[in-house]
C-alpha positions as CSV (number, residue, x, y, z in Angstrom):
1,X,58.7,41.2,-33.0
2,X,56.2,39.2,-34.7
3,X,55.5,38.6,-38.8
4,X,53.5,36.0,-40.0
5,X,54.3,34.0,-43.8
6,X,52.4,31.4,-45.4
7,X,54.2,27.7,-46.3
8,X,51.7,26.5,-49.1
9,X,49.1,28.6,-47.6
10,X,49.6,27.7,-43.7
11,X,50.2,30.5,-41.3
12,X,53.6,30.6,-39.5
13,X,54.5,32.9,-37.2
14,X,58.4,34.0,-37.0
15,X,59.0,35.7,-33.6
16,X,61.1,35.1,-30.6
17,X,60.1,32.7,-27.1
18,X,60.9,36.5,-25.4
19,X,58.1,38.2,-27.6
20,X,55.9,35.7,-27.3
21,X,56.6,35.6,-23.2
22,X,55.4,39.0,-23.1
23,X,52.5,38.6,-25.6
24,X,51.1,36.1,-22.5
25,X,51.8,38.3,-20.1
26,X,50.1,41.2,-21.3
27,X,47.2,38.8,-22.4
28,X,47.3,37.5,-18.3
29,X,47.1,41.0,-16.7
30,X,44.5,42.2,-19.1
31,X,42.6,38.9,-18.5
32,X,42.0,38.9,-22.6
33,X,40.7,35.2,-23.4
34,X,40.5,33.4,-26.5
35,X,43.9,33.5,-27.2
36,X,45.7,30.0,-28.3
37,X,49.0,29.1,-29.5
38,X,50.0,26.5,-32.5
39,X,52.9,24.3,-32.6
40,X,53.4,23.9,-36.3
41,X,55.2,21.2,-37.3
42,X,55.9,19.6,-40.8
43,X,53.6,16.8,-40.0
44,X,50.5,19.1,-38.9
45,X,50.9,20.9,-41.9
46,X,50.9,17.9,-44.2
47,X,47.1,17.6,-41.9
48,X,46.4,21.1,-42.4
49,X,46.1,20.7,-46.4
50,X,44.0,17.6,-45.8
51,X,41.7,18.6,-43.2
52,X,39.9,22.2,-43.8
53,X,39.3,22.5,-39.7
54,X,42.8,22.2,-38.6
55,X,43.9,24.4,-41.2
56,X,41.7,27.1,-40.0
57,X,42.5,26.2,-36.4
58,X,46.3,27.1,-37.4
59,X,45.9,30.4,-39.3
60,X,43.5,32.0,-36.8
61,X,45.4,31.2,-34.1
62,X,47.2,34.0,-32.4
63,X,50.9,32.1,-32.8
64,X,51.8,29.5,-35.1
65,X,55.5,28.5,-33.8
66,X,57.6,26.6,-36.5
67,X,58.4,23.2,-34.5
68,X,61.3,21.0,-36.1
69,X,63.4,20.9,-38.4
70,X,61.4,20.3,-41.5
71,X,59.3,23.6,-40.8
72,X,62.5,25.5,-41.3
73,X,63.7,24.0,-44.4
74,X,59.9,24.5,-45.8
75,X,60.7,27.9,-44.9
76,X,63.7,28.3,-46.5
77,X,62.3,27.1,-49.8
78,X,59.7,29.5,-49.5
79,X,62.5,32.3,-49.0
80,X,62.1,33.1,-45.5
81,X,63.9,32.2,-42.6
82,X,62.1,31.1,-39.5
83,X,62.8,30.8,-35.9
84,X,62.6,27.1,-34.3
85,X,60.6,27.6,-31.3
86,X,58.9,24.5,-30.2
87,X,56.2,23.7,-27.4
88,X,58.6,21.5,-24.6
89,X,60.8,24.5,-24.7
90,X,58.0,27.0,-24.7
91,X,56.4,25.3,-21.8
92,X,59.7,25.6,-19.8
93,X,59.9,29.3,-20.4
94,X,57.0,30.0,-19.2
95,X,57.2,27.9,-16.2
96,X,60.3,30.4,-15.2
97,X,58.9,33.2,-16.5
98,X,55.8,33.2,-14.9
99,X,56.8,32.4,-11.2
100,X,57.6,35.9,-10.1
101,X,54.5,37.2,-11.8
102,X,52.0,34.6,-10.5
103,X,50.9,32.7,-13.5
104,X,48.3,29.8,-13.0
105,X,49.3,26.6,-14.8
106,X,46.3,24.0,-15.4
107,X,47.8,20.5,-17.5
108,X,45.6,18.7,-19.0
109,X,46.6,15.6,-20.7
110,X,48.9,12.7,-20.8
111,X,48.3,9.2,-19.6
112,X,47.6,8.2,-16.1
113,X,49.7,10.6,-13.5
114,X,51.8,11.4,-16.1
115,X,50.5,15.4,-15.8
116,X,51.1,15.1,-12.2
117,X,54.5,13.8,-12.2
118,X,55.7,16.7,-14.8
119,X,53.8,19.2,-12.1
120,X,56.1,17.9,-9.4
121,X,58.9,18.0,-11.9
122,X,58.7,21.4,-13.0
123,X,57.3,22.8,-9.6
124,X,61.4,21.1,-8.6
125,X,62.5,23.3,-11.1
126,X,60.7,26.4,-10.4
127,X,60.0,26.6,-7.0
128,X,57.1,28.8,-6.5
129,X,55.0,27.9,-10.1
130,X,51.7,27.0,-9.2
131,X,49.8,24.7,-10.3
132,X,46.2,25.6,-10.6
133,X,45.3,21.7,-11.3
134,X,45.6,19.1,-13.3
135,X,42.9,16.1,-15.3
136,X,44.1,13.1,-17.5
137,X,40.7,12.3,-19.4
138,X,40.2,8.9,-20.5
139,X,40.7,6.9,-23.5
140,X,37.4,7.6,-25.0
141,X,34.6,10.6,-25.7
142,X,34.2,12.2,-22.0
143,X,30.3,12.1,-21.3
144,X,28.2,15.0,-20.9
145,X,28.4,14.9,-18.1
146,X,31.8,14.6,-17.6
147,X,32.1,17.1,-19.9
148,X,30.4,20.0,-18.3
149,X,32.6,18.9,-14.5
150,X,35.8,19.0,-16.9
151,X,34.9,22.6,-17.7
152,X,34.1,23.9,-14.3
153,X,37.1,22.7,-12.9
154,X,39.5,24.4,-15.2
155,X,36.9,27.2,-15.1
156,X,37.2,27.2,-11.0
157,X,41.1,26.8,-10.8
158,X,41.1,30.4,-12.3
159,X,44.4,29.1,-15.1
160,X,45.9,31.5,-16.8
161,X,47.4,28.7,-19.7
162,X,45.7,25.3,-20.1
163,X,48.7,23.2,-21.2
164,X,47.2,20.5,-23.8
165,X,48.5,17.3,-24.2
166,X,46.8,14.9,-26.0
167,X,48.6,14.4,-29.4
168,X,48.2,16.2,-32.4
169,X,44.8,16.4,-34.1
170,X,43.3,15.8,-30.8
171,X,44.6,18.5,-28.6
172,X,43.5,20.7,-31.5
173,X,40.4,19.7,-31.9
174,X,39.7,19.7,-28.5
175,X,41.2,23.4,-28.3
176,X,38.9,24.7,-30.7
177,X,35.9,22.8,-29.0
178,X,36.4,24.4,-25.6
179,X,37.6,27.9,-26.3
180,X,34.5,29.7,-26.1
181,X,33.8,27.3,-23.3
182,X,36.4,28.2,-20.6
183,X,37.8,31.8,-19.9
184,X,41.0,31.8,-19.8
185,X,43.9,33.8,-21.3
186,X,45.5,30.7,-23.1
187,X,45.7,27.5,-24.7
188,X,48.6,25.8,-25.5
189,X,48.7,22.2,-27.4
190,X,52.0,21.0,-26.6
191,X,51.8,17.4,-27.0
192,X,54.7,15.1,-26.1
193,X,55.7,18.1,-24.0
194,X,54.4,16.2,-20.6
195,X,56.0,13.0,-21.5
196,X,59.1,15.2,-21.9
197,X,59.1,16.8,-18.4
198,X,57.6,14.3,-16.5
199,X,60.6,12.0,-17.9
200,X,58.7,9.5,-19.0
201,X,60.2,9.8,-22.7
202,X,63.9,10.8,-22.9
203,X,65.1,14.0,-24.4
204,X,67.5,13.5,-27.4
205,X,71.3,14.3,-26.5
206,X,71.5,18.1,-26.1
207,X,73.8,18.0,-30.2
208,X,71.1,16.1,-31.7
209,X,68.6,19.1,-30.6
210,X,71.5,21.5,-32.1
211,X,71.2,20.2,-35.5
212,X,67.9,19.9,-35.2
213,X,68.4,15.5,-35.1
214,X,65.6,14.8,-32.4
215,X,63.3,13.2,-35.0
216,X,65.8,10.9,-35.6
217,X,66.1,9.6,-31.8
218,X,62.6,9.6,-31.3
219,X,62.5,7.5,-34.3
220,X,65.0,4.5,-32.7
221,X,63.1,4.7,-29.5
222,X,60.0,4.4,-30.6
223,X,59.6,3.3,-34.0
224,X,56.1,1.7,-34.5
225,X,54.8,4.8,-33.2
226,X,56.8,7.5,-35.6
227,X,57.5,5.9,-38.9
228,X,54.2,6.8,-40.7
229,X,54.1,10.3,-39.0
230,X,58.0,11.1,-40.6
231,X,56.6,9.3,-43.3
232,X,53.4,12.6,-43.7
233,X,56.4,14.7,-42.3
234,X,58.9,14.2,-45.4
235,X,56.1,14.2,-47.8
236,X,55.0,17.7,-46.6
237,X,58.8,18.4,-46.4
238,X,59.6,17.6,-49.8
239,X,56.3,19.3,-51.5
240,X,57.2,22.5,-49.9
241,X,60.8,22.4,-51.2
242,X,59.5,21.8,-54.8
243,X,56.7,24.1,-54.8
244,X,58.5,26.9,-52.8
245,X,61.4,26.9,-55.4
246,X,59.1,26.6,-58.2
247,X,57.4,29.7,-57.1
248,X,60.5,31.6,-56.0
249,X,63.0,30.3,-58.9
250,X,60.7,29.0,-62.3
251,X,57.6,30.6,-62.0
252,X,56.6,31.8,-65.5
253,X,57.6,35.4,-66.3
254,X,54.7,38.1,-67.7
């Protein structure tokens, strides 16, 4: 199952974690490359109308999963009804999914031996995943040189997914920049996704995440860091609703 729509011209894809699972997995056996997956939230699409490269980056890539809450209600206004899947919980599934069928997991990301702790974390939780390798790049432009040993050693750990964490814009960009530089089946920018499962950032209470409240924690424990992105998240949020129910409801009639 898989049916892409457009919220104010930016490509979601409504499909299930089990569809996508097997998309990977057909991509892995058939060692077909190129292939990345989005995690669209309200905030990179409030990017995506600004910035003509991550716009492009999200509608050619092969999913765009609707992360958060405010992606859904976009939805709604534009009159369709989309699946929450978002990339902490995607990067779990896969973990399980792929341990009887041999997937190689290469993180690269996070602060200092934060991708290493979540490898020990999840390998606790999935005995058997392997870990092809893992590289937390510096605070700044990676030399050529370091560059070109960056890509041999995903290249040489023979990944199946490169897990991307390095905060949105950045993991995007640097996505794009290395696809057609390392062969492997996937990409996957999942951002706070290591923090998540190294447990170095709590997960919200389990009825928060029902409701679709984790903003709203994340927001008390780290406040500095979130306010202006909710504050590009609501204003994407709240454009959407009007121009999705102007379109659907009070569009002029021929």
């Amino acid at each position: 199952m898989k049916a892409n729509v457009a919220i104010d011209g930016i490509r979601v894809t409504c499909t299930t974690f089990d569809h996508v699972l097997s998309e990977m997995g057909r991509a892995i056996e058939q060692r077909s490359i190129y292939n990345y997956i989005c995690i669209t939230n309200t905030e990179s699409m409030y990017h995506a109308l600004r910035i003509a490269e991550h716009l492009t980056y999200i509608n050619n890539s092969t999913f765009s999963l609707c992360d958060g809450i405010g992606s859904v209600i976009a939805g709604l206004a534009f009159g369709y009804k989309i699946p929450r899947l978002n990339g902490p919980i995607l990067m779990l599934k896969a973990c399980d999914y792929g341990v009887s069928r041999n997937w190689r997991h290469f993180f690269y990301g996070g602060k200092e031996g934060v991708a290493d702790l979540m490898a020990e974390k999840l390998t606790e939780k999935n005995p058997g995943l392997i870990v092809a390798g893992t590289y937390c790049p510096p605070f700044r432009q990676l030399t050529l040189e370091e560059e070109k040993k960056v890509i041999e050693l995903i290249q040489d750990s023979k990944a199946d997914i490169v897990w991307v964490g390095l905060g949105l814009l950045k993991q995007e960009k640097w996505i794009a920049s290395h696809l057609n530089k390392i062969r492997v089946p996937w990409m996957v920018g999942v951002g706070a996704a290591f923090d998540y499962h190294a447990g170095t950032v709590p997960w919200a209470p389990k009825w928060m995440q029902a409701i679709g409240m984790e903003w709203l924690y994340r927001l008390f424990l780290q406040p500095r860091l979130r306010i202006k992105r909710y504050y590009w998240s609501f204003i994407f949020m709240f454009q959407s609703i009007y121009k999705g129910l102007k379109l659907r409801f009070f569009r002029s009639k021929p």
